[in-house]
C-alpha positions as CSV (number, residue, x, y, z in Angstrom):
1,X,198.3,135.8,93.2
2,X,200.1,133.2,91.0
3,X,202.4,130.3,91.9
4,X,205.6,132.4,89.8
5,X,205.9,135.4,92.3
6,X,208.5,135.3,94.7
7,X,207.9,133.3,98.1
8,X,208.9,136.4,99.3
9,X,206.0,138.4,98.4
10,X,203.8,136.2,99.9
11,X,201.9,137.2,103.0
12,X,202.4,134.8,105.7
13,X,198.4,133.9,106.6
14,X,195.4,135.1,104.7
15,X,192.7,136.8,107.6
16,X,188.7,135.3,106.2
17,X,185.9,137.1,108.2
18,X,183.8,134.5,109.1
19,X,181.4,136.8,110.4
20,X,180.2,139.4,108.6
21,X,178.9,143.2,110.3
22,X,175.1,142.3,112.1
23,X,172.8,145.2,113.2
24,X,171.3,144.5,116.6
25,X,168.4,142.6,116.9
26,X,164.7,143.7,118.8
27,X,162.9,142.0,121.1
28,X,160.1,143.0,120.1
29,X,160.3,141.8,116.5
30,X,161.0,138.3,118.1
31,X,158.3,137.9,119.9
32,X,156.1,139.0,116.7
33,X,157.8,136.6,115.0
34,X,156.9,133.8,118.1
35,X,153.8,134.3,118.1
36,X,153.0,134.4,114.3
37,X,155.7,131.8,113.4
38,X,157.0,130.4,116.5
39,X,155.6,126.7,114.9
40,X,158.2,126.9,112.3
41,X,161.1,128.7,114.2
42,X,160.9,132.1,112.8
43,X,162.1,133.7,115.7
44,X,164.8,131.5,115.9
45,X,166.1,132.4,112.5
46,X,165.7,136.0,113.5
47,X,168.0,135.6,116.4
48,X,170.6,133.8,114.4
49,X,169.8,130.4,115.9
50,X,169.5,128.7,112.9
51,X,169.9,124.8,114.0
52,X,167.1,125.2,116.4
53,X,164.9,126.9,114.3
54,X,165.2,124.1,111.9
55,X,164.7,121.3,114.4
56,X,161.6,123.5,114.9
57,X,160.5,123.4,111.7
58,X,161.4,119.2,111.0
59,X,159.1,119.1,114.2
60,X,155.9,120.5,112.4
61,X,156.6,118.5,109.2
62,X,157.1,115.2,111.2
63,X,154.0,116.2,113.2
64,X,151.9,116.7,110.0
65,X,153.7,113.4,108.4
66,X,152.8,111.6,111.3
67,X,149.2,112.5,110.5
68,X,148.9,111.8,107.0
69,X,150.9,108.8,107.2
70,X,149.3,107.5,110.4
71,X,145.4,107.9,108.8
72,X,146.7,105.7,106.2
73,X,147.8,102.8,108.6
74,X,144.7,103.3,110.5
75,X,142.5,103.0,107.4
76,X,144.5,99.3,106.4
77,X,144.3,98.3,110.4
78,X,140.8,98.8,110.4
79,X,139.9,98.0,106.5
80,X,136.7,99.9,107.2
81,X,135.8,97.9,110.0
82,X,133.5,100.8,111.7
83,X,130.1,100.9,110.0
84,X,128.7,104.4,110.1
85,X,132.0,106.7,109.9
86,X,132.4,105.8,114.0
87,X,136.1,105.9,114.7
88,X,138.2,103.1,116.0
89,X,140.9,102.4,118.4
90,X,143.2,103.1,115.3
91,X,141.9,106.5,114.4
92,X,142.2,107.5,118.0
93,X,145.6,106.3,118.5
94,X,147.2,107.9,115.5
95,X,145.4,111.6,116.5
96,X,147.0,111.5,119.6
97,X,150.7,110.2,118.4
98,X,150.7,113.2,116.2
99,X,149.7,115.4,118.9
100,X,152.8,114.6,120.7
101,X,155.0,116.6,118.2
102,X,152.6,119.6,118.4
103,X,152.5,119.4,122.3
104,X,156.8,119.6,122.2
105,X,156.4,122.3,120.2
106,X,153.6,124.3,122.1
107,X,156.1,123.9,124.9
108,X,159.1,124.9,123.1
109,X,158.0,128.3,122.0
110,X,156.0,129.4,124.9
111,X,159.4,128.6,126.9
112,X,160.9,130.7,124.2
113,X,158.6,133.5,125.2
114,X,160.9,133.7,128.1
115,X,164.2,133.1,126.9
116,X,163.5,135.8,124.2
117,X,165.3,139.0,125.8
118,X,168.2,136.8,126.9
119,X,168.4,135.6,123.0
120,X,168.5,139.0,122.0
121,X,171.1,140.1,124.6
122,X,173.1,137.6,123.7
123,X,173.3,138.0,119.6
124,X,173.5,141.6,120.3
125,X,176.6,141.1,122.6
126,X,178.0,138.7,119.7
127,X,177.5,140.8,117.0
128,X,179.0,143.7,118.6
129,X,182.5,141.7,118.6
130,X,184.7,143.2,116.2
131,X,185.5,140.4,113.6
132,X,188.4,138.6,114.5
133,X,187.8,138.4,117.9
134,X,186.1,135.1,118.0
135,X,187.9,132.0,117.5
136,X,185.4,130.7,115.5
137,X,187.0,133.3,112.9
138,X,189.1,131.5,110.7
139,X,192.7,132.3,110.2
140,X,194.4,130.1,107.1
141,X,198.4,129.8,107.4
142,X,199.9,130.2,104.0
Protein backbone atom coordinates (compact mmCIF):
# COMPACT_ATOMS: atom_id res chain seq x y z
CA UNK A 1 0.00 0.00 0.00
CA UNK A 2 1.38 3.50 -0.74
CA UNK A 3 1.21 6.79 1.15
CA UNK A 4 -1.04 8.43 -2.23
CA UNK A 5 -4.27 6.20 -1.73
CA UNK A 6 -7.00 7.58 -0.09
CA UNK A 7 -7.12 7.50 3.81
CA UNK A 8 -10.22 6.07 3.05
CA UNK A 9 -9.06 2.87 1.74
CA UNK A 10 -7.09 2.23 4.44
CA UNK A 11 -8.05 -0.56 6.82
CA UNK A 12 -8.24 0.60 10.29
CA UNK A 13 -5.64 -2.07 12.08
CA UNK A 14 -3.46 -4.61 10.35
CA UNK A 15 -4.16 -8.34 12.28
CA UNK A 16 0.02 -10.13 12.59
CA UNK A 17 -0.25 -13.76 13.73
CA UNK A 18 2.19 -14.04 16.25
CA UNK A 19 1.70 -17.63 16.45
CA UNK A 20 1.84 -19.65 13.79
CA UNK A 21 -0.36 -23.36 13.34
CA UNK A 22 1.68 -26.05 15.87
CA UNK A 23 0.91 -29.86 15.61
CA UNK A 24 0.63 -31.42 19.07
CA UNK A 25 3.48 -32.48 20.81
CA UNK A 26 4.22 -36.37 22.36
CA UNK A 27 5.19 -37.33 25.53
CA UNK A 28 6.92 -39.73 24.59
CA UNK A 29 9.33 -38.00 22.23
CA UNK A 30 10.11 -35.74 25.23
CA UNK A 31 11.17 -37.96 27.40
CA UNK A 32 13.51 -39.45 24.46
CA UNK A 33 14.67 -36.33 24.06
CA UNK A 34 15.30 -36.04 28.30
CA UNK A 35 17.04 -38.70 28.51
CA UNK A 36 19.40 -38.36 25.40
CA UNK A 37 19.63 -34.61 25.68
CA UNK A 38 18.05 -33.47 28.72
CA UNK A 39 21.97 -31.90 29.67
CA UNK A 40 21.43 -29.40 26.89
CA UNK A 41 17.59 -28.79 27.05
CA UNK A 42 16.43 -30.71 24.17
CA UNK A 43 13.25 -31.51 25.52
CA UNK A 44 12.72 -28.21 26.47
CA UNK A 45 13.04 -26.89 22.93
CA UNK A 46 10.71 -29.58 21.94
CA UNK A 47 8.07 -28.40 24.24
CA UNK A 48 8.40 -24.81 23.04
CA UNK A 49 10.16 -23.67 26.29
CA UNK A 50 12.84 -22.13 24.65
CA UNK A 51 14.34 -19.70 27.65
CA UNK A 52 14.66 -22.67 29.85
CA UNK A 53 16.16 -24.88 27.52
CA UNK A 54 18.81 -22.33 26.95
CA UNK A 55 19.53 -21.58 30.61
CA UNK A 56 19.98 -25.45 30.40
CA UNK A 57 22.32 -25.40 27.88
CA UNK A 58 24.62 -21.96 29.43
CA UNK A 59 24.48 -24.41 32.47
CA UNK A 60 26.69 -27.24 30.77
CA UNK A 61 28.89 -24.67 29.09
CA UNK A 62 29.55 -22.78 32.41
CA UNK A 63 30.01 -26.25 34.05
CA UNK A 64 32.67 -27.31 31.41
CA UNK A 65 34.18 -23.56 31.58
CA UNK A 66 34.44 -23.84 35.10
CA UNK A 67 36.56 -26.90 34.53
CA UNK A 68 38.86 -25.80 31.97
CA UNK A 69 39.27 -22.52 33.45
CA UNK A 70 39.48 -23.75 37.10
CA UNK A 71 42.49 -26.50 36.13
CA UNK A 72 44.25 -23.53 34.90
CA UNK A 73 44.06 -21.58 38.28
CA UNK A 74 44.86 -24.60 40.12
CA UNK A 75 47.99 -25.33 38.02
CA UNK A 76 49.33 -21.37 38.87
CA UNK A 77 48.06 -21.84 42.68
CA UNK A 78 50.06 -24.80 43.07
CA UNK A 79 52.97 -24.05 40.35
CA UNK A 80 53.57 -27.76 40.42
CA UNK A 81 54.00 -27.90 43.98
CA UNK A 82 52.93 -31.82 44.20
CA UNK A 83 55.84 -34.00 43.22
CA UNK A 84 54.62 -37.25 41.69
CA UNK A 85 51.31 -36.11 39.80
CA UNK A 86 49.53 -36.31 43.60
CA UNK A 87 46.79 -33.70 43.57
CA UNK A 88 46.36 -30.74 45.78
CA UNK A 89 43.91 -28.90 47.75
CA UNK A 90 43.56 -26.81 44.42
CA UNK A 91 42.80 -29.67 42.07
CA UNK A 92 40.25 -30.97 44.45
CA UNK A 93 38.56 -27.76 44.99
CA UNK A 94 38.08 -26.80 41.38
CA UNK A 95 36.56 -30.73 40.56
CA UNK A 96 34.05 -30.17 42.94
CA UNK A 97 33.06 -26.36 42.05
CA UNK A 98 32.36 -27.64 38.63
CA UNK A 99 30.37 -30.33 39.89
CA UNK A 100 27.93 -27.99 41.28
CA UNK A 101 26.62 -26.92 37.81
CA UNK A 102 26.29 -30.62 36.77
CA UNK A 103 24.58 -31.58 40.14
CA UNK A 104 21.75 -28.45 39.27
CA UNK A 105 21.40 -29.87 36.20
CA UNK A 106 21.07 -33.67 37.20
CA UNK A 107 18.36 -32.23 39.32
CA UNK A 108 16.65 -30.16 36.85
CA UNK A 109 15.97 -32.79 34.35
CA UNK A 110 15.14 -35.77 36.44
CA UNK A 111 12.44 -33.17 37.96
CA UNK A 112 11.63 -32.66 34.41
CA UNK A 113 10.96 -36.32 34.07
CA UNK A 114 7.88 -35.45 36.09
CA UNK A 115 6.70 -32.30 34.84
CA UNK A 116 6.94 -33.81 31.23
CA UNK A 117 3.15 -34.82 30.66
CA UNK A 118 1.97 -31.59 32.25
CA UNK A 119 4.53 -29.72 29.68
CA UNK A 120 2.98 -31.50 26.94
CA UNK A 121 -0.64 -30.86 28.16
CA UNK A 122 -0.02 -27.58 28.44
CA UNK A 123 1.66 -26.71 24.79
CA UNK A 124 -0.86 -28.89 23.37
CA UNK A 125 -3.73 -26.82 25.09
CA UNK A 126 -1.84 -23.62 23.68
CA UNK A 127 -1.40 -24.62 20.38
CA UNK A 128 -4.85 -25.61 20.03
CA UNK A 129 -5.95 -21.75 20.52
CA UNK A 130 -7.03 -20.41 17.37
CA UNK A 131 -4.54 -17.49 16.55
CA UNK A 132 -5.85 -14.46 17.74
CA UNK A 133 -6.99 -15.60 20.85
CA UNK A 134 -4.10 -14.91 22.92
CA UNK A 135 -3.14 -11.53 23.93
CA UNK A 136 0.23 -12.07 23.29
CA UNK A 137 -1.09 -11.86 19.45
CA UNK A 138 -0.33 -8.62 18.29
CA UNK A 139 -2.77 -6.22 16.85
CA UNK A 140 -1.03 -2.87 15.18
CA UNK A 141 -3.59 0.18 14.98
CA UNK A 142 -3.12 1.92 11.66
Amino acid sequence: MTNTEPAGLRPDYIVLPVRVARGPRHVWVAYVLALLGGAVGLHRFYLRRYRSGLTLGLLLLGGFLTIFIGQIIAHVISDGAAPGGTTTFADDAVILLSLLPHIAILVWVVGDLFRIPRMTREENAFAAQPVGSDPSDAVMQG
